[in-house]
C-alpha positions as CSV (number, residue, x, y, z in Angstrom):
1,X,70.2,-16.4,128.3
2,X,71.7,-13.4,126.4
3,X,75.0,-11.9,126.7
4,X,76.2,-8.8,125.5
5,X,78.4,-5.9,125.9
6,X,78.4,-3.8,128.9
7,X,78.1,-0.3,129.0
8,X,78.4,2.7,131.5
9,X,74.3,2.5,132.3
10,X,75.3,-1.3,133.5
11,X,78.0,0.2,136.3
12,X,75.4,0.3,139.2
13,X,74.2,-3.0,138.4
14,X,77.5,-4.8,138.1
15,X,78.6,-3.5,141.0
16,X,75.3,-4.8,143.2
17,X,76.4,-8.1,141.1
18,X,79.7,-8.1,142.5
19,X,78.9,-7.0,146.3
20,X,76.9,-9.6,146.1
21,X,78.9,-12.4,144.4
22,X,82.1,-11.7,146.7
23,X,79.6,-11.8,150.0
24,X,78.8,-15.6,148.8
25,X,81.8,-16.8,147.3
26,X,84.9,-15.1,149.2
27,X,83.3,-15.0,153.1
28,X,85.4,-17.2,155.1
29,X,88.1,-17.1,152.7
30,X,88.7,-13.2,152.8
31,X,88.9,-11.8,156.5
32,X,85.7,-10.9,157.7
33,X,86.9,-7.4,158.1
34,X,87.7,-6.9,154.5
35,X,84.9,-8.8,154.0
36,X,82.1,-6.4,156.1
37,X,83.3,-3.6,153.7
38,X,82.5,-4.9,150.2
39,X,79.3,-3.3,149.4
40,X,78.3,-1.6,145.7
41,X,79.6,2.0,146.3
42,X,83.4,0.0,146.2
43,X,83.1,-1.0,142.5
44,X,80.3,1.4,141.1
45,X,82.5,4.6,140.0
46,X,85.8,2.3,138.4
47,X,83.2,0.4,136.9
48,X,81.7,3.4,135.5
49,X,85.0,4.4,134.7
50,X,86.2,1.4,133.0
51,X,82.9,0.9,131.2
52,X,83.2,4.8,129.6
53,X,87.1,4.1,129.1
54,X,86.3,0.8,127.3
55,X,89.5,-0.1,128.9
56,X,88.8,-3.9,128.9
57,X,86.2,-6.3,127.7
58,X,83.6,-6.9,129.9
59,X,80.1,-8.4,129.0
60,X,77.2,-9.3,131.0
61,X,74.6,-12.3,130.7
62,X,70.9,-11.6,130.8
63,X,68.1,-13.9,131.5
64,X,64.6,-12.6,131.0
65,X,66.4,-8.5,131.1
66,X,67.8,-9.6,134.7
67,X,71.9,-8.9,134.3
68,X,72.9,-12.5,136.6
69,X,76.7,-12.4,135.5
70,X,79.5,-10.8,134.6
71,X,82.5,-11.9,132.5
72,X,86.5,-8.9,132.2
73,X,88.9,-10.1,129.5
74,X,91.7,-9.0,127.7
75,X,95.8,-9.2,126.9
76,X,97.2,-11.1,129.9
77,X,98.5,-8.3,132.4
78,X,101.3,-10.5,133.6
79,X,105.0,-9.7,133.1
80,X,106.0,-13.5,132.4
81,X,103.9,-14.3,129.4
82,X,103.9,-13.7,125.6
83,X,101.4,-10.9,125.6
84,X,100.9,-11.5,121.8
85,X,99.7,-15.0,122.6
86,X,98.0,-15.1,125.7
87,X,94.7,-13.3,126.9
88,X,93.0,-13.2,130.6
89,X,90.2,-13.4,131.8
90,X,90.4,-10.8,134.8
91,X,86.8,-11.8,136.6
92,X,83.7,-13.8,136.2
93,X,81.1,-13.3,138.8
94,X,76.9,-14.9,138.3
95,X,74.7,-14.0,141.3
96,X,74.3,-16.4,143.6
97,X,71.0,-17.4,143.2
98,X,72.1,-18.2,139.7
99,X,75.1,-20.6,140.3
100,X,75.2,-24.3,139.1
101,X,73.2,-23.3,136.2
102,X,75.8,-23.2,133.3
103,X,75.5,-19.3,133.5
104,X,79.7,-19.0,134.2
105,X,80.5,-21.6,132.2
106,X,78.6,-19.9,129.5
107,X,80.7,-16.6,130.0
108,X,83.7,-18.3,130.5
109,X,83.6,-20.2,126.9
110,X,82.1,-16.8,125.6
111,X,85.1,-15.1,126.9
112,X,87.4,-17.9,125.4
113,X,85.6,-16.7,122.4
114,X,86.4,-13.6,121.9
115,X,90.2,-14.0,123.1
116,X,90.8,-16.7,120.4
117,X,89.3,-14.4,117.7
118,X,91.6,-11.6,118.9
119,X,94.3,-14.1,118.1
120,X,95.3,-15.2,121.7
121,X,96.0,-19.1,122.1
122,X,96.5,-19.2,125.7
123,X,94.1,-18.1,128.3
124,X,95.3,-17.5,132.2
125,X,93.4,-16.6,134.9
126,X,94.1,-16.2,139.1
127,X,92.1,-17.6,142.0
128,X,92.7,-17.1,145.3
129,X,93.8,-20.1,147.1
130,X,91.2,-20.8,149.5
131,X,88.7,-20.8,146.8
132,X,88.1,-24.6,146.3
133,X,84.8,-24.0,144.2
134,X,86.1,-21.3,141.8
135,X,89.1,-23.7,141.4
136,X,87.2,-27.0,140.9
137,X,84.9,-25.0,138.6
138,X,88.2,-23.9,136.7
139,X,89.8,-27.3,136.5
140,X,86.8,-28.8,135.3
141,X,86.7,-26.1,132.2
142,X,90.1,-27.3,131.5
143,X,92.3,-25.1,133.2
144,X,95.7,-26.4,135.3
145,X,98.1,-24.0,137.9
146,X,101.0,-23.4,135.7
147,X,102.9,-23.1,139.0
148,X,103.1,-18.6,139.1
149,X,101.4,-17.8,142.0
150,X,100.9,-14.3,144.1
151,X,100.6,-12.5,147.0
152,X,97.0,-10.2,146.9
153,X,96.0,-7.7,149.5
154,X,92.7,-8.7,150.7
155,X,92.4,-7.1,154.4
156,X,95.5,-10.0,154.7
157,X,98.0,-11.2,151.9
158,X,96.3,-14.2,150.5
159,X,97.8,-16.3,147.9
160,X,96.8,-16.8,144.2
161,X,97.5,-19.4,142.1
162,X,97.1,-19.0,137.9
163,X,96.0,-21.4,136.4
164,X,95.7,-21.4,132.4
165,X,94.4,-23.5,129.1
166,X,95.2,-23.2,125.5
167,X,92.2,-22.1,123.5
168,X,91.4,-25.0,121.0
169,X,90.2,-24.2,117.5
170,X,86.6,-22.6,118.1
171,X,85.7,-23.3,114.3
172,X,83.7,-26.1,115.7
173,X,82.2,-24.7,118.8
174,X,78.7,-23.1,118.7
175,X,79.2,-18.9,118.1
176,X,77.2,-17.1,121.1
């Protein structure tokens, strides 16, 4: 597996990715009726966008030229923290073929990474609620609520919960 930086050409990809990571991992969690809208053409042009912008971090892992996940950080977008010391990672979504093979756990750590070498020592991330496997996967890389939690619009207000981890010294981790 390879990551790297995406780029605008990715945008199409990434957003089949996503269409087809939130179909597996948010259906019966997000109403159906939110749900029966998620398709590519809702991500494709901000991703495109935000890819051309450069307005955040986001890398995507390869395996055999097949793009299988996704991985958005940066500076923590949350009015509560010290934005000089804690980063976010905003999304990480593998196809779901692809899940249970290390893949987001890779991009996760990769993500880690980077924010620790941009100087951040705390990483925070959200999850909705009702996502027991995104939040089982997150506690079992370390991460714990640190009791903020939010309201997002999802077809219904659905509750968040952040959950965050300091970033231990990486001098001793594998580089990617």
């Amino acid at each position: 597996m390879m990551v790297r930086r995406a780029t605008p050409d990715d945008a199409s990809t990434l957003a089949s990715l996503l269409a087809a990571s939130w179909q597996a991992a948010y259906r019966g969690i997000v109403p159906d009726a939110y749900m029966d809208g998620v398709d590519a053409t809702r991500w494709f042009q901000r991703l495109k966008d935000s890819l051309s912008e450069g307005s955040e971090e986001m890398h995507v892992a390869e395996i055999a030229g097949a793009t299988v996940g996704l991985v958005a950080f940066g500076p923590c977008r949350d009015p509560d923290v010290h934005h000089e010391m804690t980063g976010e990672i905003r999304r990480i979504y593998v196809l779901p073929d692809y899940w249970r093979r290390g893949i987001g756990r890779t991009l996760c750590r990769y993500a880690e990474e980077a924010l620790r070498r941009g100087g951040f020592r705390t990483c925070v991330l959200w999850v909705l609620v009702g996502n027991v496997r995104g939040r089982r996967f997150y506690e079992a890389l370390g991460y714990a609520t640190d009791g903020a939690t939010k309201a997002v619009e999802l077809g219904a207000s659905l509750q968040s919960v952040r959950l965050y981890r300091e970033l231990p010294d990486m001098t001793c981790l594998p580089s990617f």
